[in-house]
N, C-alpha and C positions, 0 to 999 in steps of 0.2 A: 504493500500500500504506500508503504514512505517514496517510493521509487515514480510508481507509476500517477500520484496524486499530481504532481507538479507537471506531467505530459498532460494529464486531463484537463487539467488548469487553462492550459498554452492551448490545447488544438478544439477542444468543445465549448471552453466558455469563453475563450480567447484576452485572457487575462496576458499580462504580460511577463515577465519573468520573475522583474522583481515585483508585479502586484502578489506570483503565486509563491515568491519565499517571503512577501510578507506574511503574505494567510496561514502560512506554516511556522512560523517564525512563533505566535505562541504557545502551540503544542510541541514543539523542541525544548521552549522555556520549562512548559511542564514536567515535561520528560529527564529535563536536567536537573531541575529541582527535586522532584518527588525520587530518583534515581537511589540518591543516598540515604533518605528518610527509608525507602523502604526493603534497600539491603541492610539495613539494620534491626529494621522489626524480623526479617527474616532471618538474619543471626539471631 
């Protein structure tokens, strides 16, 4: 999904490159934040 969301962005809705790494840009944040919180609950 992480690969292919930003081709869907560019050729179906025709966002631009960087309109579709911004729309991705805060689900990264989440992902980078929540990353360590929750290798830790898992330890």
């Amino acid at each position: 999904a992480i690969t292919v969301l930003p081709l869907y962005l560019s050729q179906a809705v025709g966002a631009t490159a960087l309109e579709s790494g911004l729309l991705l840009l805060p689900g990264s944040l989440a992902m980078g934040f929540a990353g360590p919180i929750v290798g830790r609950i898992y330890d």
